[in-house]
C-alpha positions in Angstrom: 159.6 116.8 11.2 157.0 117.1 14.1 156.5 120.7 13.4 154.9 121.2 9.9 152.4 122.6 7.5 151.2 120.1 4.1 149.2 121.7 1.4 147.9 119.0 -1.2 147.0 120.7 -4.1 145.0 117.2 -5.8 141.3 116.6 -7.0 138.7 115.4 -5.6 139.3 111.8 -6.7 143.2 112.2 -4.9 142.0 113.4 -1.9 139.7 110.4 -1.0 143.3 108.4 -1.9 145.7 110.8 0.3 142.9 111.6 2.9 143.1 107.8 3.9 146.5 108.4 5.0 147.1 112.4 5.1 144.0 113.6 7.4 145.6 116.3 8.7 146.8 117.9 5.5 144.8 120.9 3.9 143.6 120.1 0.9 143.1 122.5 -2.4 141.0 121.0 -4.7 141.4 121.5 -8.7 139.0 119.6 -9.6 135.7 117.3 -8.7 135.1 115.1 -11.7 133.9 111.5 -10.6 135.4 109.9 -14.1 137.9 110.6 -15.9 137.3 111.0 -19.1 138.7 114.0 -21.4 142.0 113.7 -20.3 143.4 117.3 -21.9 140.5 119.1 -20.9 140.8 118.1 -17.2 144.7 118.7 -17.0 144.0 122.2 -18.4 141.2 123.0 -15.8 143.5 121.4 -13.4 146.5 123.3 -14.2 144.8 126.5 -14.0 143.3 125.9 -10.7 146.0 124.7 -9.1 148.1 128.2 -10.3 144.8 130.6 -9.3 144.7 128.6 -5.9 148.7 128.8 -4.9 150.6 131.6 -6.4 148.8 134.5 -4.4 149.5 132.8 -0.8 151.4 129.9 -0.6 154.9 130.2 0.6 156.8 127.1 1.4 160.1 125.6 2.3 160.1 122.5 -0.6 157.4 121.3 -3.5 156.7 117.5 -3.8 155.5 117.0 -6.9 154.2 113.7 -7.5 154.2 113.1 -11.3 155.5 115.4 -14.3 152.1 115.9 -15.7 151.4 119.5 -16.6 149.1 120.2 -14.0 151.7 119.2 -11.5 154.8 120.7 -13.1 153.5 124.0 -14.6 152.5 125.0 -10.6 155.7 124.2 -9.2 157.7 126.1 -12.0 156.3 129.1 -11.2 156.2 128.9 -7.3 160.3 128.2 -8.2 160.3 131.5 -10.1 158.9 133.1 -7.5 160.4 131.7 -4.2 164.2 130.9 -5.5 164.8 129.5 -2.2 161.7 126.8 -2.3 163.5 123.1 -2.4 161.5 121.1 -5.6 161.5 117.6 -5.3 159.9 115.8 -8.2 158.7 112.4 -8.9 159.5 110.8 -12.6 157.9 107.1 -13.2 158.5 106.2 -16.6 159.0 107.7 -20.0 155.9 108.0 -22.4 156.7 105.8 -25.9 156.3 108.7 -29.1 153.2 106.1 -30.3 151.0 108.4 -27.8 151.9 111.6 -29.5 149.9 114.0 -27.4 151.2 112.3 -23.9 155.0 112.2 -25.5 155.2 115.6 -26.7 153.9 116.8 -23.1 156.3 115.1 -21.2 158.9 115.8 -23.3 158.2 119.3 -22.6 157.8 118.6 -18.7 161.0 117.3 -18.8 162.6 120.0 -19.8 161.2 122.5 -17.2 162.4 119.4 -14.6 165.6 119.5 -15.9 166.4 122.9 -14.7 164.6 123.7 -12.1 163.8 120.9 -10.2 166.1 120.2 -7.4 165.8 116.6 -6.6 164.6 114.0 -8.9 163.0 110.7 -7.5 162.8 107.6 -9.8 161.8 104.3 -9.5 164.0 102.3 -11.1 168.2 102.0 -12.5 166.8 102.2 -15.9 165.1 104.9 -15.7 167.7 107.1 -14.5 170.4 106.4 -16.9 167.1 107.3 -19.6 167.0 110.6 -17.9 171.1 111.1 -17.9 171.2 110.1 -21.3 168.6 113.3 -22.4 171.1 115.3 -20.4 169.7 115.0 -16.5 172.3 116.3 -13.9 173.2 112.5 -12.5 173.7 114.5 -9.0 170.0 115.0 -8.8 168.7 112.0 -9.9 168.1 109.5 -6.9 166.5 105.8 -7.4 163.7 105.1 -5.0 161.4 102.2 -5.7 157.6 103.3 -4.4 156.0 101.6 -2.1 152.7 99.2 -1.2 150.6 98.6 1.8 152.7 95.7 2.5 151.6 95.1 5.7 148.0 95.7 5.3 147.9 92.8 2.5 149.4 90.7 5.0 146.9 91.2 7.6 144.2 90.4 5.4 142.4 87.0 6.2 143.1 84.1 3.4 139.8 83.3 1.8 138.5 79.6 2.6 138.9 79.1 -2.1 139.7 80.5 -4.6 137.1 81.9 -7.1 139.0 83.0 -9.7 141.5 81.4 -11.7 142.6 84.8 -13.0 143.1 88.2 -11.6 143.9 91.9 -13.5 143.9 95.5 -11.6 144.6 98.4 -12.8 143.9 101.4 -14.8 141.4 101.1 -17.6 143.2 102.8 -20.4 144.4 101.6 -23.6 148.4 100.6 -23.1 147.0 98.6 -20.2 146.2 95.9 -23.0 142.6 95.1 -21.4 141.0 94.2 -25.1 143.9 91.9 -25.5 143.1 90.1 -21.9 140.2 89.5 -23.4 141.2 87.8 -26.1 143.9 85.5 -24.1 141.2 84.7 -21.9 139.0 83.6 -24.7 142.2 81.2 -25.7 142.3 80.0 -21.7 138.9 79.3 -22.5 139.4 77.2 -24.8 141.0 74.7 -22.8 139.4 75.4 -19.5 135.9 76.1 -20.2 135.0 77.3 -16.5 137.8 79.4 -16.2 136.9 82.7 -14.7 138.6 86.0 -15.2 137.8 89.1 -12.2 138.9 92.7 -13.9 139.1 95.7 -11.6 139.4 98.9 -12.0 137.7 101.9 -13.9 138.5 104.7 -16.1 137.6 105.4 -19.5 134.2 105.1 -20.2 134.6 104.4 -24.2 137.0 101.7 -23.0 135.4 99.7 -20.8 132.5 100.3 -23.3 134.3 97.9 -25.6 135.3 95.9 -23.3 131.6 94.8 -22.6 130.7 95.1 -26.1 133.8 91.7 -27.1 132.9 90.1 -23.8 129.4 89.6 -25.3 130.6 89.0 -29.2 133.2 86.3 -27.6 130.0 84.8 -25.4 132.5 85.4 -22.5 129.9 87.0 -19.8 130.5 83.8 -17.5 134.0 84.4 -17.6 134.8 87.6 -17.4 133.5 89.7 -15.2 134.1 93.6 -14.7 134.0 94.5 -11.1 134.4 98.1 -11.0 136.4 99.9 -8.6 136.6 98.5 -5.3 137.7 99.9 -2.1 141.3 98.6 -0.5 139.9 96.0 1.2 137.9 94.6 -1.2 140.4 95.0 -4.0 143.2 93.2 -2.1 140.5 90.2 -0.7 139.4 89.3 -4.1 142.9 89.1 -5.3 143.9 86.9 -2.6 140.6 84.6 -3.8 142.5 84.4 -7.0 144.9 82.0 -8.4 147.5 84.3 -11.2 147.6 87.6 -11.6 147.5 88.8 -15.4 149.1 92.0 -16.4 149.1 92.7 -20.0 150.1 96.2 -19.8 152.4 97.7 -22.6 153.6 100.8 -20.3 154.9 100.6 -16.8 157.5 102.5 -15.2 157.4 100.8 -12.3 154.4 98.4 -12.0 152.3 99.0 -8.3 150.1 96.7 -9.4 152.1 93.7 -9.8 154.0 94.0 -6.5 150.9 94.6 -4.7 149.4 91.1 -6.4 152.7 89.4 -5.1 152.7 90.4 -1.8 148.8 88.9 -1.8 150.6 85.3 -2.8 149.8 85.4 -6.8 152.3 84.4 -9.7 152.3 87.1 -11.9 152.5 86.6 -15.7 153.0 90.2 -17.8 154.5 91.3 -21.2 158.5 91.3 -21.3 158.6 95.3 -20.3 162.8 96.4 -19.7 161.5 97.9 -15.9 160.1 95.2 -14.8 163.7 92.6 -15.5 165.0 95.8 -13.0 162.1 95.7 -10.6 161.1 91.8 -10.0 163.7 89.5 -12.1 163.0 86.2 -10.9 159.8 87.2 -9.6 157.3 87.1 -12.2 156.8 85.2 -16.1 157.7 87.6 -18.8 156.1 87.2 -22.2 157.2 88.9 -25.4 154.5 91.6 -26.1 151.7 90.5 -28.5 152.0 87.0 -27.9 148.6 86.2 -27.0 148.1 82.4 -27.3 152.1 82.2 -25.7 150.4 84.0 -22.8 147.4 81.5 -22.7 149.5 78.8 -22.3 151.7 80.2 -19.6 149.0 80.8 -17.8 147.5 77.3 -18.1 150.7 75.9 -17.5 151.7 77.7 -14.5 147.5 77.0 -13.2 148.6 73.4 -13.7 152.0 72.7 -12.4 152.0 72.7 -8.7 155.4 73.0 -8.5 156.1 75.9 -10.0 153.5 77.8 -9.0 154.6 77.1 -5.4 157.6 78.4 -6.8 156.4 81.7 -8.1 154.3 82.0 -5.4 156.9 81.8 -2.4 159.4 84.2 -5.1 156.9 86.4 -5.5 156.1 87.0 -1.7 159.6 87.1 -0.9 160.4 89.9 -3.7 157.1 92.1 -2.6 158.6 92.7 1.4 161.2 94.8 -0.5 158.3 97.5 -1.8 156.7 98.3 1.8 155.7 101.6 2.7 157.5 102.7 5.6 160.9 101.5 4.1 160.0 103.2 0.8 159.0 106.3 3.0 162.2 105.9 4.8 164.2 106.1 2.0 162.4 109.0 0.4 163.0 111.4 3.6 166.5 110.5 3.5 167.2 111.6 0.4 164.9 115.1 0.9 167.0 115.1 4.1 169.7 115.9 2.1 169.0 118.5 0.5 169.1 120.8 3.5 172.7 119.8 4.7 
């Protein structure tokens, strides 16, 4: 594959992410928003650039299409339509619970379009599949590939001299990411560790992390936890080394980047009890049941405390996390594309 032309088709935000890696690509922008806020209205400008920009031009040999969202599906439907020959591989992460109605309905329709036209099918996990055969996926075109992590780059990253923070989250700020509840499971670590300190980062919505600030100050946490924004790669993966657990409280994951990437920086990772993640690291991290907050608490104090098994998780957790690196994930991905030529 020496010999190729890439189009991204991405917004300004996934460029700075694919340009790190993807210099050479040519990059079509849909959008240049520096937050991301109104989630329907940006798909929908998205979705219509994305079909202004490719369908008078582009002709190509296969589609990649990184996540069933509208704006990436809709595009790739009709370049199909139009170019029968065109090989579409598509991406597939999770599915959406019906409590986010808007989101649910969407994929559902997605889906559907996937379901017939797409020619390969990447997921990330056993479960997931049989989800998608169950709703009546061809099993022939659905193929498991776990993603990958900058596995390599974590490890080459020095080991801070201490650790400042006794928790860790990063992630997404949106709602089924559970940050109000870290808040409040915090406030119960709190309770019995007093100088416990909590680093969040990420970004995202605004209203969010608006609340966020708004019951760190009502729970007179603003020693404890502190928002750090988004941080660059380097940063992001040194401050999670100067940690001691990561917490993950999300409700939603397909998949869960995050958490492997906190395991391969030597963290124990405590989360909810999501299906996925018995598929993707059983015997790696603590699972809680979901909504047990002061349960959570004390796992992480107990796990803070016992040496041994926090050596335990720790060494799992490492172990577990050389599975997800990117050149074997990458690997596996181009064999399966391979395929579809032969």
């Amino acid at each position: 594959m020496d010999n190729y032309h890439l189009t991204i088709v991405t917004s300004q935000l996934g460029m700075i992410l694919c340009k790190e890696r993807i210099p050479e690509a040519e990059y079509i922008l849909t959008t240049r928003e520096q937050q991301f806020e109104n989630a329907v209205l940006t798909y929908l400008k998205r979705t219509i650039k994305a079909l202004s920009a490719l369908l008078p031009s582009v002709k190509a040999d296969a589609l990649y299409v990184s996540s069933d969202f509208f704006p990436d599906v809709i595009p790739a439907l009709f370049l199909k339509l139009l170019h029968k020959d065109i090989k579409w591989i598509q991406k597939t992460f999770h599915i959406i619970p019906a409590r986010r109605i808007i989101p649910y309905y969407a994929q559902k329709l997605s889906l559907c379009i996937v379901k017939r036209w797409a020619d390969l099918i990447i997921v990330d996990n056993s479960l997931l599949k049989q989800q998608l055969m169950q709703r009546g996926f061809d099993q022939s075109k659905l193929q498991v590939s776990p993603p990958g992590i900058s596995y390599d780059y974590i490890k080459s990253l020095a080991e801070p001299d201490k650790k400042c923070y006794e928790g860790i989250f990063m992630g997404r700020f949106h709602p089924s990411k559970g940050l109000l509840e870290l808040i409040d499971i915090w406030k119960i670590v709190c309770k019995k560790s007093p100088r416990a300190r909590l680093a969040i980062i990420g970004s995202g919505d605004t209203k969010l992390k608006y609340k966020m600030e708004e019951r760190i100050k009502q729970e007179h946490l603003e020693k404890n936890i502190l928002l750090l924004g988004y941080l660059d790669k380097e940063q992001a993966f040194s401050l999670i080394k100067s940690g001691r657990i990561f917490l993950f409280p999300s409700h939603e994951e397909g998949f869960g980047i995050a958490i492997a990437e906190a395991m391969a920086c030597g963290l124990p990772v405590v989360a909810w009890d999501l299906p996925s993640y018995h598929v993707n690291f059983d015997g790696g991290i603590i699972m809680v049941p979901e909504g047990e907050h002061a349960l959570m608490a004390r796992t992480v104090l107990r796990v803070l405390n016992d040496r041994e098994e926090y050596t335990r998780l720790r060494n799992r957790a490492e172990e577990i996390s050389q599975n997800f690196d990117w050149e074997k994930a990458a690997d596996r991905e181009l064999s399966l594309i391979d395929e579809l030529w032969q």
